[in-house]
C-alpha positions as CSV (number, residue, x, y, z in Angstrom):
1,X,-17.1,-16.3,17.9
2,X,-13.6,-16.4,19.8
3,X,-10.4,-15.7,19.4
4,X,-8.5,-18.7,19.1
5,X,-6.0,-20.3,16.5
6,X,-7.9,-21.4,13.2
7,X,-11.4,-19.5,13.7
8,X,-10.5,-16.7,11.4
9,X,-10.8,-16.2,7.6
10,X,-7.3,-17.4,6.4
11,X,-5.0,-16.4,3.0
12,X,-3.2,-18.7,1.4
13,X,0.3,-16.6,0.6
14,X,1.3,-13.1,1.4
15,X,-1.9,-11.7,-0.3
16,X,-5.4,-12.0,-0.3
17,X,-9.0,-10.4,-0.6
18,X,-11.8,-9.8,1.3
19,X,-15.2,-8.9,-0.2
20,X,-17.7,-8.2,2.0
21,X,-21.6,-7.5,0.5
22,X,-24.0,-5.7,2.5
23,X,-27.3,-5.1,2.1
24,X,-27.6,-1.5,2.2
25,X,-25.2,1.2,0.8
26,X,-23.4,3.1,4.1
27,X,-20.6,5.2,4.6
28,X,-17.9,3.9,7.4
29,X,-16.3,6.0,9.4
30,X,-14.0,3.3,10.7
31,X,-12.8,-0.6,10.1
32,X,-11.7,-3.0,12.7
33,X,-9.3,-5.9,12.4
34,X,-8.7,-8.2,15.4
35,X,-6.1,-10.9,15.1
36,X,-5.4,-13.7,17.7
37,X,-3.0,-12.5,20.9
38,X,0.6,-13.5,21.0
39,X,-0.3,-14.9,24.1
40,X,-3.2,-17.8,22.6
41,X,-1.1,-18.2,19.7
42,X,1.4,-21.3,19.2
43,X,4.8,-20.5,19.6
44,X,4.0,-17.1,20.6
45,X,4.2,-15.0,17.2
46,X,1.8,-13.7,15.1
47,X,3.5,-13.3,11.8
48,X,0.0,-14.7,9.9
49,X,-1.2,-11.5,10.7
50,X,-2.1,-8.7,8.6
51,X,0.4,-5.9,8.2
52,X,-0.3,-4.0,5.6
53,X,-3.7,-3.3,4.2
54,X,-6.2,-1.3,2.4
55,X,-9.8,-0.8,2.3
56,X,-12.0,0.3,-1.0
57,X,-15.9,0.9,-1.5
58,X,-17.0,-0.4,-4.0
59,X,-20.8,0.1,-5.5
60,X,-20.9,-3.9,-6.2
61,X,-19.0,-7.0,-5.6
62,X,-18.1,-6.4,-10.0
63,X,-16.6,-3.3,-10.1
64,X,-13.1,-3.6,-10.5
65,X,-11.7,-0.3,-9.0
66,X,-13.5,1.4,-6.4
67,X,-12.7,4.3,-4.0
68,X,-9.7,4.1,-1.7
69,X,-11.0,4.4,1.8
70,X,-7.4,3.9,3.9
71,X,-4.5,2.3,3.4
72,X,-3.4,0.7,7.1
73,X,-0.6,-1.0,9.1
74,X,-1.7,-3.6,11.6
75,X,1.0,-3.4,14.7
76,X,2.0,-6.8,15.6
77,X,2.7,-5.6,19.3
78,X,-0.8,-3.3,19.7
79,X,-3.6,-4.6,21.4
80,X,-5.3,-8.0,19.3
81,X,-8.3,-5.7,17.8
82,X,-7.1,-2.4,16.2
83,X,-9.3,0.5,15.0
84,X,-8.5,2.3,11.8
85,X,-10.4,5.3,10.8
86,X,-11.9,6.0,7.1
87,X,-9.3,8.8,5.6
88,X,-11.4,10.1,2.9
């Protein structure tokens, strides 16, 4: 609901994953990731944030490889919400 230090979905270590269920099938044209401003954050850096990512479709949360939608670099210095557009 805002965009300050702690209200986010945090990864312990350099890795982590993200399911997300919905309850219709779609087909994204584009994913969004917005990470706290340099600015709101202590000390002024932001290197919790996410740099290099990719996004899969999967048909449910058990399949265990799904389609490769985009593979993605958030920039640390862009603007806090980035927009990354489905390559397939």
């Amino acid at each position: 609901p805002d965009m300050y230090p702690g209200n986010c979905w945090a990864f312990k270590g350099s890795q982590g994953y993200l399911v997300v269920r919905l309850s219709m099938k779609i087909y994204p044209t584009a994913f969004t990731v917005e990470h706290v401003p340099k600015a709101l954050s202590p000390g002024g850096n932001i290197t919790s944030a996410p740099r290099n990512f990719a996004v899969y479709g999967l048909d449910d949360e058990y399949q265990e490889e799904g389609k490769l939608l985009g593979q993605y670099v958030y920039d640390q210095d862009g603007e806090p919400l980035q927009m990354f557009p489905v390559v397939v």
